[in-house]
C-alpha positions in Angstrom: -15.4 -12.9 9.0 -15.6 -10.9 5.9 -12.9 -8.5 6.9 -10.1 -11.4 6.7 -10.8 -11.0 2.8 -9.0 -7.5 2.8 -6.3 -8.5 5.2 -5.6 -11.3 2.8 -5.8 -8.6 -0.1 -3.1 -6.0 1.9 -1.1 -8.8 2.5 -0.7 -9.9 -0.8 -0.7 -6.5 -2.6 2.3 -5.3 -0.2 4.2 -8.8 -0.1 6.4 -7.7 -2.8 7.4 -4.1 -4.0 6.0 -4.9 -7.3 2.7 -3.7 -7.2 3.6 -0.6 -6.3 6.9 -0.5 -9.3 4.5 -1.1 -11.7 0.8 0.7 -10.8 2.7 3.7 -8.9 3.1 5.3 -13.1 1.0 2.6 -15.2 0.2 3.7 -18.5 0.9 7.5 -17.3 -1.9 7.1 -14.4 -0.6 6.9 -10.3 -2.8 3.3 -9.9 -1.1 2.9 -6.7 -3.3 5.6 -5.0 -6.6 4.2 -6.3 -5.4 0.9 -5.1 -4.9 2.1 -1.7 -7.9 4.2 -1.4 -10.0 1.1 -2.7 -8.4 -0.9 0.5 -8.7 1.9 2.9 -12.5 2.2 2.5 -13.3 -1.7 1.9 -11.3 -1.5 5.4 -14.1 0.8 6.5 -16.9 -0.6 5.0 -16.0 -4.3 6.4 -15.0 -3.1 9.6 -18.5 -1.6 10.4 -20.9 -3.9 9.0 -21.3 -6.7 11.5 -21.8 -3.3 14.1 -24.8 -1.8 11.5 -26.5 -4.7 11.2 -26.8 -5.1 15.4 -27.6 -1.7 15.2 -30.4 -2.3 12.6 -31.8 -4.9 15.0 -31.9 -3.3 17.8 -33.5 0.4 16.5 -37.1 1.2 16.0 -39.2 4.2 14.3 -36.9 6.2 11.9 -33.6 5.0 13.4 -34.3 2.3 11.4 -34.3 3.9 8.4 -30.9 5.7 8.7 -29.9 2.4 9.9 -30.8 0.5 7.5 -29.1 2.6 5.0 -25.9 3.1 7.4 -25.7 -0.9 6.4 -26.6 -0.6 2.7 -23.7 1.9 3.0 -21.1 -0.6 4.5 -22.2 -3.2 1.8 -21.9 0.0 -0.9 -18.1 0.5 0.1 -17.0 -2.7 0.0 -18.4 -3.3 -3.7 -17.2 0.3 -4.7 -13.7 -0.9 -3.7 -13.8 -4.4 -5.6 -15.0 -2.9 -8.7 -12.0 -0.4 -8.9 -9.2 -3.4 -8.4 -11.1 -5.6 -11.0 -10.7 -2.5 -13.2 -6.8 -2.3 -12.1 -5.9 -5.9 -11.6 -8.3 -7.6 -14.0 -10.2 -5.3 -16.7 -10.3 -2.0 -16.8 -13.7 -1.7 -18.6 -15.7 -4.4 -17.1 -17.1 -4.7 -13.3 -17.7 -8.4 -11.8 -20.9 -10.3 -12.4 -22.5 -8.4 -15.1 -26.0 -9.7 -15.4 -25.6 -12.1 -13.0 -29.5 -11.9 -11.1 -29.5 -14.3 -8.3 -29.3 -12.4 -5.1 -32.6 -10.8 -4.9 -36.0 -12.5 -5.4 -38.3 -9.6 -5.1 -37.2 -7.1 -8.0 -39.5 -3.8 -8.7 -36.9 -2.6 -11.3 -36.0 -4.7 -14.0 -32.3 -5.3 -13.8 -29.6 -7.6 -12.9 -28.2 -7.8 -9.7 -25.3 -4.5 -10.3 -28.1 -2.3 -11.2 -30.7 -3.5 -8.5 -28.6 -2.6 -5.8 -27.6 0.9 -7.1 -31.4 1.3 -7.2 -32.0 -0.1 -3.3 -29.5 2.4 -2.3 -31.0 5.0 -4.1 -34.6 4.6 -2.9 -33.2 3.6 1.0 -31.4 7.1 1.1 -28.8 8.0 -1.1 -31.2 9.9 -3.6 -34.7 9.4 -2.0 -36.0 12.9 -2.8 -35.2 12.4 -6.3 -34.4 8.9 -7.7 -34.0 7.8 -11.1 -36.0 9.1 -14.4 -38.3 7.2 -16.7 -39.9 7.6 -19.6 -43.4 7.2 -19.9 -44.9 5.1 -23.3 -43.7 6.9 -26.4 -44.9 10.4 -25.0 -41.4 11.0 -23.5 -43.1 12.1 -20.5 -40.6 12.2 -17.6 -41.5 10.4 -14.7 -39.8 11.5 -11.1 -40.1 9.1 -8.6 -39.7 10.2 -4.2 -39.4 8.1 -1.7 -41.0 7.8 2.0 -38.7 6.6 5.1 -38.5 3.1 4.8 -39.4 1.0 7.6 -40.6 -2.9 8.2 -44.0 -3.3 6.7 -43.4 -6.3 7.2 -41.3 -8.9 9.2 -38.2 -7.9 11.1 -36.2 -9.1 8.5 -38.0 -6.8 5.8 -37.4 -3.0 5.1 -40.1 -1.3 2.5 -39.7 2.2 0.8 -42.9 3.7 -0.5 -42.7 5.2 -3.7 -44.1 8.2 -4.9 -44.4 10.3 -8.4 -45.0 13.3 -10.0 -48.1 12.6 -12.2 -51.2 13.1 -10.2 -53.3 10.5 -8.6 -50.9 8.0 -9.4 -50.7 6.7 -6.3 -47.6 4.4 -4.8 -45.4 1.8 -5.4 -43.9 -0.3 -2.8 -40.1 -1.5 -3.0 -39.1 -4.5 -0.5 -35.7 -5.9 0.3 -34.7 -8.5 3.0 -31.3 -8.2 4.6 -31.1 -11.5 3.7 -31.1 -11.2 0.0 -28.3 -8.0 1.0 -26.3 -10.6 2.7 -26.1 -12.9 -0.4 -25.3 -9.9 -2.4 -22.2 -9.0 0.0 -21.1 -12.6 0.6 -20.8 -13.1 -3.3 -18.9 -9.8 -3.7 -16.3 -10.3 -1.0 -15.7 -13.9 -2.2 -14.6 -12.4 -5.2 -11.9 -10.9 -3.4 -10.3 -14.1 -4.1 -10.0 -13.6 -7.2 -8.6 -11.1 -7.4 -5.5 -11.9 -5.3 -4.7 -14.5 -7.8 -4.8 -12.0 -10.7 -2.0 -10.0 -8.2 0.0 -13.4 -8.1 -0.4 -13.7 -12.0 0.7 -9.9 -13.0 3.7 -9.8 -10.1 4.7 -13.5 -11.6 5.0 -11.8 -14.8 6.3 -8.0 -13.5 9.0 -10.1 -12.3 10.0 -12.1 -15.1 9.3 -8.6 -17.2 12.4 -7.0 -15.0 14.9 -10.0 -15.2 14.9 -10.1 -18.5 15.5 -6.6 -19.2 19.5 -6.1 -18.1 20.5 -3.4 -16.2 22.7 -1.1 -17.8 27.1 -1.8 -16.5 29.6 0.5 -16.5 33.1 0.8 -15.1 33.0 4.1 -13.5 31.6 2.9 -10.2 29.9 6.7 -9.8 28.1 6.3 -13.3 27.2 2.7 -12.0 25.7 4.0 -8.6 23.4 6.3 -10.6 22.1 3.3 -12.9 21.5 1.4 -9.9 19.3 4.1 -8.3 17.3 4.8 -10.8 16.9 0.9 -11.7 15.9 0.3 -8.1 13.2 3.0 -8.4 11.9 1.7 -11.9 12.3 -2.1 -10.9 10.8 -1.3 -6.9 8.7 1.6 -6.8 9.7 2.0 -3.2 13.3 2.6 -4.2 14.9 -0.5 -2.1 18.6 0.0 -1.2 18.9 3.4 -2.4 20.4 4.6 1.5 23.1 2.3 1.1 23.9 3.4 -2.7 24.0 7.2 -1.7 26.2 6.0 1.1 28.9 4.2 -0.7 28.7 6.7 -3.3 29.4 9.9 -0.2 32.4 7.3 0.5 33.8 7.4 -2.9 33.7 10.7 -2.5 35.3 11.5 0.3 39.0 12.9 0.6 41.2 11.5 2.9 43.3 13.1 4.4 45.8 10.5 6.8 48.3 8.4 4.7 48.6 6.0 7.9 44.8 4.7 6.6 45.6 4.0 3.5 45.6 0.4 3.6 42.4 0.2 5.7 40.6 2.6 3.5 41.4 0.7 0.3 40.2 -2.7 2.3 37.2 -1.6 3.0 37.3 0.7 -0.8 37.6 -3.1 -2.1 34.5 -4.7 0.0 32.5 -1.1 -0.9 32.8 -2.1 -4.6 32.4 -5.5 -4.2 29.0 -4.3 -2.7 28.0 -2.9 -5.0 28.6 -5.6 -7.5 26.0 -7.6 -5.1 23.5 -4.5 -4.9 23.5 -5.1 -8.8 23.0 -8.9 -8.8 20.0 -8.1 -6.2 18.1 -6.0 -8.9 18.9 -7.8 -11.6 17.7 -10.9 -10.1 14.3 -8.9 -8.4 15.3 -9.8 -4.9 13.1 -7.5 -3.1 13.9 -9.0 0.2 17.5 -9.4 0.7 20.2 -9.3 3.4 23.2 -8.4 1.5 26.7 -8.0 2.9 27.3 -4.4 2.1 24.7 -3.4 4.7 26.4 -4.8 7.6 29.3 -2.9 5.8 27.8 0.4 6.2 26.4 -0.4 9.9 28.3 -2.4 11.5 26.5 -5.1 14.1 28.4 -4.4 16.7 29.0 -0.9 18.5 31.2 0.6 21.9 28.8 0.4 24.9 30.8 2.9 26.4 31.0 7.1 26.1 27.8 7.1 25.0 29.1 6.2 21.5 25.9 5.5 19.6 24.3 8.4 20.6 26.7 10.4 19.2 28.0 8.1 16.4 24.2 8.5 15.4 24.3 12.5 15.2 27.8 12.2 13.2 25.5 10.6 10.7 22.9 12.7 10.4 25.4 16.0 10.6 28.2 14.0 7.9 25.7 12.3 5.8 22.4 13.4 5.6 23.6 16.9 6.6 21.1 17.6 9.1 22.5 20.0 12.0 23.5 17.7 15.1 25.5 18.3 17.9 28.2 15.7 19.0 31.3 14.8 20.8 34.0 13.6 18.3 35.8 12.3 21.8 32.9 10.0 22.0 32.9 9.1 18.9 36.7 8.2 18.6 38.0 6.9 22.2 36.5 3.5 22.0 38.5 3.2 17.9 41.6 4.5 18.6 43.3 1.3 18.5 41.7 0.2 15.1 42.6 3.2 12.7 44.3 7.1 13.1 41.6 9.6 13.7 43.5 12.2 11.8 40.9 14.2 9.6 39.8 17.8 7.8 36.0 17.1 7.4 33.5 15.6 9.4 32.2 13.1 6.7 36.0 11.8 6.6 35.8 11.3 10.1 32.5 9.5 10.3 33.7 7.4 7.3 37.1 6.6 9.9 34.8 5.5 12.2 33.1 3.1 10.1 36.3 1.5 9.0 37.1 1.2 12.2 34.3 -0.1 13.7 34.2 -3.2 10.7 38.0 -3.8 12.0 36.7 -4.0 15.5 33.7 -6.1 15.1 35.6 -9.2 16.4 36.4 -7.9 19.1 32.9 -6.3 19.9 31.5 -9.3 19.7 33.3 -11.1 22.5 32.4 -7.8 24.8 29.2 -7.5 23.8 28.8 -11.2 24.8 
């Protein structure tokens, strides 16, 4: 049941790209990673709980010591993890219930719940050999304290830790927690969880009001504009949303063409191309991180040739044109099924995968009807 917490959490710390715009360089610190690793191991440690606790109940002898820390372990992850997103999402120099003291009953060490538990872990196996120093009177005598193996002294439900000192005939001390009082602990601290998901709504709310009203930068020459827009989609999105289709439009722009029986066509689709990126602007500027804009259908058309094994190798004209990867391909493929729709007369490959895709958005009605 707990683990729904942290899906809840993923879910709402990856429903936006804000999060990650605005922790990913956040007061000169990558946030993003701590947020991440905090989920990744409250993952862990709610994942395997409900399986150390059967575990606990079903060992005897010394297994039940290591697995009775193995739990305290789970329960130990999961906090770790809340505290750091309080400290990211809420305040950085607090941790949740401060002196809060209502989880466990039968305290040996005189603190409030945070501290208590840090000393349970330490005495059930995190530093049993050599816990915790005190001060003895006003003689500044330093008191070490060891632990034995814990086990049930005595119910099921029990586990004890005997512990030991350094100053002769001292005797022991016995330390006694219920997975009960544990259970409390953890239920309170994933609960929390809660809380902070609405201080993500809160700060993305804001982050996104924060971005609209700061205005992107406009300029006329559309190659100027395209470099704004990239690095406004980085700073705005952190993921760096649409930034394919910019470097694409901007390889068009680019490109030389060579055939003066395309001009029309070319300067059609030029005209659509700029009027894309007139919407890739309004996209930013209005922090639409989740939108289907026109000028990606542009780029890719819906609809492609079924025959001549066209998108195979209309696929590796891409990556050989554009992203200049090496790729083999048949430019007969690639053109027979277009011939109709524009003149295949070209000097570079990028001006003949750019053909294609002017010719492919003048085909796309009559795709459509074959491809139905």
């Amino acid at each position: 049941m707990s683990q729904q917490w942290n899906v809840l959490l993923r879910e709402k710390v990856n429903e936006t790209n804000f999060i990650l715009a605005k922790y990913q360089n956040y007061n000169s610190k990558d946030q993003w990673n701590c947020i991440c690793s905090s989920m990744d191991w409250i993952d862990v440690g709610m994942t395997n709980i409900g399986k150390a606790l059967d575990e606990l109940k079903s060992s005897d002898g010394l297994e039940t010591c290591m697995k009775f820390y193995q739990y305290i372990c789970c329960i130990d992850m999961v906090w770790g993890g809340i505290c750091q997103l309080h400290r990211v999402f809420i305040n950085r120099d607090t941790i949740p219930f401060e002196n809060d003291s209502g989880a466990f009953q039968m305290k040996y060490f005189d603190e409030d719940d945070n501290r208590y538990f840090e000393e349970i872990r330490s005495c059930f196996g995190a530093h049993p050999v050599e816990l915790k120093t005190k001060k003895k009177n006003k003689k500044q005598e330093v008191i070490r304290k060891f632990a034995s193996w814990s086990c049930h002294y005595g119910t099921s439900h029990e586990m004890s830790v005997l512990l030991y000192n350094n100053i002769p005939n001292s005797g022991f001390e016995k330390v006694t927690v219920t997975v009960d009082e544990l259970k409390n602990f953890y239920k309170t601290r994933c609960q929390y969880i809660q809380q902070i998901i609405d201080a993500i709504d809160n700060i993305a709310f804001d982050y996104k009001k924060e971005m609209q009203n700061s205005v992107i930068p406009k300029s006329n020459d559309l190659i100027e504009q395209i470099t704004i827009l990239k690095k406004a989609s980085q700073q705005r999105f952190g993921s760096g949303i649409l930034v394919e289709e910019l470097e694409q439009i901007e390889r068009f722009l680019t490109t030389n063409f060579s055939c003066k029986k395309n001009k029309d066509a070319i300067e059609a689709f030029r005209q659509k191309v700029v009027l894309g990126i007139d919407e890739i602007y309004d996209c930013f500027q209005n922090m639409n991180d989740d939108c289907n804009l026109e000028i990606e259908t542009l780029l890719l058309p819906q609809y492609l040739p079924h025959d001549n094994h066209f998108g195979y190798e209309f696929a590796n004209l891409y990556s050989k044109a554009i992203l200049k990867t090496w790729k083999a391909y048949d430019a007969n493929s690639v053109k027979k099924p277009l011939e109709k729709y524009i003149c295949f007369e070209y000097r570079t490959e990028e001006e003949l995968y750019w053909l294609t895709v002017i010719a492919l958005n003048l085909a796309q009605k009559d795709l459509k009807t074959l491809n139905n």
